[in-house]
N, C-alpha and C positions, 0 to 999 in steps of 0.2 A: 336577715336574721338566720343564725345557724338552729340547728337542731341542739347542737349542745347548748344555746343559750337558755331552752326551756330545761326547765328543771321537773323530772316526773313524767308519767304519762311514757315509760320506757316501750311498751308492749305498742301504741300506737306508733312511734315515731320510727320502729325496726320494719310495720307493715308497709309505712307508708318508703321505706328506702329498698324494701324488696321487691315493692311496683317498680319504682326505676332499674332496681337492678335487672327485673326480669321480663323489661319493657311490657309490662300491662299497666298501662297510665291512664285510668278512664277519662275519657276527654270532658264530661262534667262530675263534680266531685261538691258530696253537702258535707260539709265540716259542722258534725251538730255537736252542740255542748253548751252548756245553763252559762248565765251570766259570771264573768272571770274566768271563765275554764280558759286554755290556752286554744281553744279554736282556730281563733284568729292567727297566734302564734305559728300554729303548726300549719296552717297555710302559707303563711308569708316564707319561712324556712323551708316548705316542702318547694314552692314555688323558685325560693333559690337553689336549692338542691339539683333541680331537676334542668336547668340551662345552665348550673357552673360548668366551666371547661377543666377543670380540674379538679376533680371530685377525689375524696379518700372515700377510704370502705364505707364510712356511715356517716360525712357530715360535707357539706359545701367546703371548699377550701376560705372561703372569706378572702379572699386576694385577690381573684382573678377579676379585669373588670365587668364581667356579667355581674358577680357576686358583690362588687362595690357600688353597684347601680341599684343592684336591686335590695343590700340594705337600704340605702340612700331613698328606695320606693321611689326613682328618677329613671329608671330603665325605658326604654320608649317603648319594648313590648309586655308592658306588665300596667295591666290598665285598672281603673278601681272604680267603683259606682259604692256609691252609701247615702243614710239618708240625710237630708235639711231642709233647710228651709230658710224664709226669709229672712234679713238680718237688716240694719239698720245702712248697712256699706251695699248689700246686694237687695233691694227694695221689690224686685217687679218675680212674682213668682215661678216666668219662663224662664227666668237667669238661673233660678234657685237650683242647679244641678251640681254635682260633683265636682265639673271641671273647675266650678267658679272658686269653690274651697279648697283646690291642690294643695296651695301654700298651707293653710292650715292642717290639712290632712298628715304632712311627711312633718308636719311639726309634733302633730300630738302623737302618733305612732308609736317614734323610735322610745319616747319616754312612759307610752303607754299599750303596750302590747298586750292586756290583756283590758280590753275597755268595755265601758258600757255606755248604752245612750247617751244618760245625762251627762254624763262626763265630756263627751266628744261635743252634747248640745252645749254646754257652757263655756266649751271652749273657741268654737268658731264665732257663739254670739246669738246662737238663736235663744237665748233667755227664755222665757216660757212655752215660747211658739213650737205645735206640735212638727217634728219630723216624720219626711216618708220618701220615697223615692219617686219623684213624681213620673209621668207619661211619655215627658219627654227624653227619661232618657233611655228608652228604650229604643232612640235614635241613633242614640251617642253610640251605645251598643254596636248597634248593628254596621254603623260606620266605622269605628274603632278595628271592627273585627275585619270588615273588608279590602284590607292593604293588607302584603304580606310582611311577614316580621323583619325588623329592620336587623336587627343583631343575634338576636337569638337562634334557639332552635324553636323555641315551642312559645307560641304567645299565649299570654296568662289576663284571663279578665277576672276578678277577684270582686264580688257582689257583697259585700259585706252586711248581716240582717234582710236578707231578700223579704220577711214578714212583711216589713215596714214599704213592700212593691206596690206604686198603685196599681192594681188590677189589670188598666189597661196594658201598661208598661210590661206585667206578667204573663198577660197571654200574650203581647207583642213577641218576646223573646222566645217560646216555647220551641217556632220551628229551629234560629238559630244555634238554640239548646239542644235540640233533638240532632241536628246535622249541620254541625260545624264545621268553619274550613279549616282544611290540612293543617295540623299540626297548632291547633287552637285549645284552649283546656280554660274549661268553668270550672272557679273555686266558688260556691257558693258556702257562707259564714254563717249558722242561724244558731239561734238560742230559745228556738219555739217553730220546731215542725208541724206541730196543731195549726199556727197560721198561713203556712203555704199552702199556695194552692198542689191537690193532688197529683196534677199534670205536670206541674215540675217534679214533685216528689218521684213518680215514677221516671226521671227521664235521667235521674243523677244517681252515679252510687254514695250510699251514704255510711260517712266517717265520725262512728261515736268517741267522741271524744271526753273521757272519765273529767269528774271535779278532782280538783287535789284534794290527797287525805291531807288530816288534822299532822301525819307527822310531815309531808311535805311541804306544808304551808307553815308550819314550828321553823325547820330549818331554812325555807330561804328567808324568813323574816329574823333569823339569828343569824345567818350569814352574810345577806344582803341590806338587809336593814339596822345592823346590831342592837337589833333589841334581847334584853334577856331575858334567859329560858323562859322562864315560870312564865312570863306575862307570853312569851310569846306561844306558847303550848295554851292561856286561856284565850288569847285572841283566835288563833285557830279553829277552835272550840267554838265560839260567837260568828266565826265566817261562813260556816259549814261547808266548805270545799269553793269558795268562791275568795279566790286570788287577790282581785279588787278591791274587794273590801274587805281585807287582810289587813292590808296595804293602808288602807285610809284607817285602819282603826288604830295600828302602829304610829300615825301619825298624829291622832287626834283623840285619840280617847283614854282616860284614865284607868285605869285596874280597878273599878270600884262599883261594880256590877252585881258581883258574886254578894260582898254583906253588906251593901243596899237593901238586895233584895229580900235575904236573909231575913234582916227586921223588918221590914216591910208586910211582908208574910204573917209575920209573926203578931204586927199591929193591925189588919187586916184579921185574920182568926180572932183574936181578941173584942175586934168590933170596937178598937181606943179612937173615939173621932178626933179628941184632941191632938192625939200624934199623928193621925191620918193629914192634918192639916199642917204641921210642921213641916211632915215627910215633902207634903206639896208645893212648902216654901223652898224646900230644897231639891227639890228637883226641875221648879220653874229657874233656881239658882243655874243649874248645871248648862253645860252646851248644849244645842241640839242632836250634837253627832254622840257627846252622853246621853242624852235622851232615848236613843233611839237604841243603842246600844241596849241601855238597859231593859229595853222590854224586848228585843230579839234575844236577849240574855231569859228573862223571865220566860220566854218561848220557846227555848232550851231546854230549860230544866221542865216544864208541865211534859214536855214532848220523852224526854227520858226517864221523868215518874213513870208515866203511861207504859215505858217501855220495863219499867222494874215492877209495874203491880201487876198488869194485864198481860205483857208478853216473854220477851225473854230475859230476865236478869241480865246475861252474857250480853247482848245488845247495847248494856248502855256504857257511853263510852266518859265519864267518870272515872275520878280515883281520891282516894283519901276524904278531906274534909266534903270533898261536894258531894259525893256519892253518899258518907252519912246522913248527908241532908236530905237528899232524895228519899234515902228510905224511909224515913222520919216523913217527911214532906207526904210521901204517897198514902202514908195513911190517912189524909183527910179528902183526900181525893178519892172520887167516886163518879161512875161511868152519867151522876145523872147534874154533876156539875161541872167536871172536867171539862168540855166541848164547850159547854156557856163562856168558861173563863176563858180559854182560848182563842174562840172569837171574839171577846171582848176585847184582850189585846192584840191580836191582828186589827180591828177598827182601830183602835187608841194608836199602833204607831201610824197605820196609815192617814189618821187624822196629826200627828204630831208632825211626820213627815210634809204637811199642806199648811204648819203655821197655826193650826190653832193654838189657843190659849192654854200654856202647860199647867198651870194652878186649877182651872178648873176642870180639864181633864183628868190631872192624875187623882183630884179631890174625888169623880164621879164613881172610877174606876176603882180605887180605893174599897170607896161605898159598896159596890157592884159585888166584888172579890168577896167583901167583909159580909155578905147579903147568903152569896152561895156556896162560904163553906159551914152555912146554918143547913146547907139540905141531904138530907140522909140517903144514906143508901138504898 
């Protein structure tokens, strides 16, 4: 992957090519950024970057074959640990390491450079079974690194989610982390520093890596995706800087979020249980990936009321129809039901998200809604 193939994120990807230029390369490196950010991306690009033999001013040449290998993710100095688990094809939990899933790994990559768990779990086959990076390979590790590089200049071991380390596998690697052989470089990939352990944390420099704004994720989903404008400035909107499920919403979800909700709202304040139970026929109707939308939608707007009654108008990022609504909307909201609804629907998607029953979810929740915009200021 080149640098130019990421889109955004310009101020990181100039730091990270004036490390190479001005050879300060730190030999461990935490690539942090929330689920979809280009973390992963600007690893895998800094890492070709950094062994092309024919470099321009600011990007890998993509030709040379260091550069063909290491899109390819087939380079034999460019190693990857991530996590899994057992599958139906690799059955015994000693097997369950990285190396077993290569094949899988340089398949989902090049199509999914900006990924997340479940994604990478439904794709190799681990179905519900949780993933982690088990103990053993903090073998693999260490053997991997102990040969010198075959081709390269610099060999690359790329940890991808190190959270998901078992413990032992993570104190295993500390010393290797802390003093690496000649010309070796840690990319460690996370999207939740809170669960590494400290002793790594201190032993890597670490690379914050922004979400994409609402306008960057608009345009590559009109450029890349051809989706158009409108929908894709409200997808955006429903991503919140999360690339991935941009992506997936371009692909699976209808524009019909925003006056769903609308009425919805409006039957809810009213307290209409008749239509409460309509609304429920038709929403058990929808997909789940509408389902889900729809109340990350609903967790949008509560969260930009909040931000037009209690903080700064200028904050919300709204225009036209929905923004009237908002203002409208915030007036029934108040500091002693707002927090109630809102965790209401964080529990409801994350119960929709597990298969419960959407008729009688969205019936309770309705109820719930319809209960606490009775409570006064």
């Amino acid at each position: 992957m080149k640098f130019s193939d990421i889109t955004g994120v310009e101020y990181t990807k100039q730091t990270l090519i004036n490390s190479v230029k001005n050879n300060h390369i730190a030999h461990a490196q935490l690539f942090l950024g929330k689920d979809g950010s280009a973390n992963l991306a600007l690893a895998l690009a800094y890492a070709q970057y950094i062994n092309c033999t024919a470099k321009t001013e600011n990007d890998s040449c993509g030709t040379c074959p260091s550069c063909i290998k290491f899109s390819k993710l087939i380079h034999p100095d460019f190693h990857f640990i991530f996590p899994t688990s057992t599958t139906k094809k690799v059955t015994k939990s000693k097997e369950a390491i990285s190396q077993s899933f290569m094949k899988e790994w340089r398949s989902f990559i090049p199509d999914n450079p900006y990924p997340v768990l479940s994604d990478w779990a439904g794709f190799f086959g681990a179905e519900n079974k949780q993933c982690n990076i088990s103990k053993e390979e903090s073998r693999n590790i260490i053997r991997s690194l102990s040969l010198k590089a075959f081709e390269a200049e610099y060999k690359v071991m790329l940890i991808w989610l190190p959270e998901f380390m078992h413990p032992a596998a993570a104190n295993a690697i500390l010393k290797i982390l802390e003093e690496p052989p000649a010309k070796t470089l840690f990319f460690l990939v996370s999207n939740d520093a809170d669960k590494l352990l400290t002793t790594i944390l201190s032993r890597t420099q670490i690379i914050q890596v922004p979400q994409f704004t609402d306008q960057e994720i608009s345009n590559i989903l009109q450029e890349e995706y051809q989706v158009e404008e409108e929908r894709a400035k409200h997808i955006a909107y429903l991503a919140e800087g999360n690339l991935n499920e941009a992506v997936k919403l371009s692909d699976e979800v209808k524009n019909i979020s925003a006056d769903f909700f609308k009425q919805w709202m409006r039957i809810c304040f009213k307290n209409d249980f008749t239509n409460m139970l309509k609304f429920a026929d038709d929403f058990q109707k929808m997909g789940k990936e509408d389902q889900k939308s729809l109340f990350q939608y609903s967790l949008n707007i509560f969260r930009e009321s909040l931000l037009w009654k209690f903080a700064d108008p200028e904050l919300v990022r709204l225009e036209n129809e929905e923004l009237e609504f908002v203002k409208n909307f915030s007036k029934v909201l108040n500091e002693n039901n707002l927090e109630m609804m809102v965790n209401k629907l964080n529990q409801s998607l994350f119960h929709i998200e597990r298969n419960a029953n959407p008729k009688i979810l969205f019936t309770n929740l309705s109820i719930f809604l319809g209960k606490l915009f009775r409570i006064g200021a």
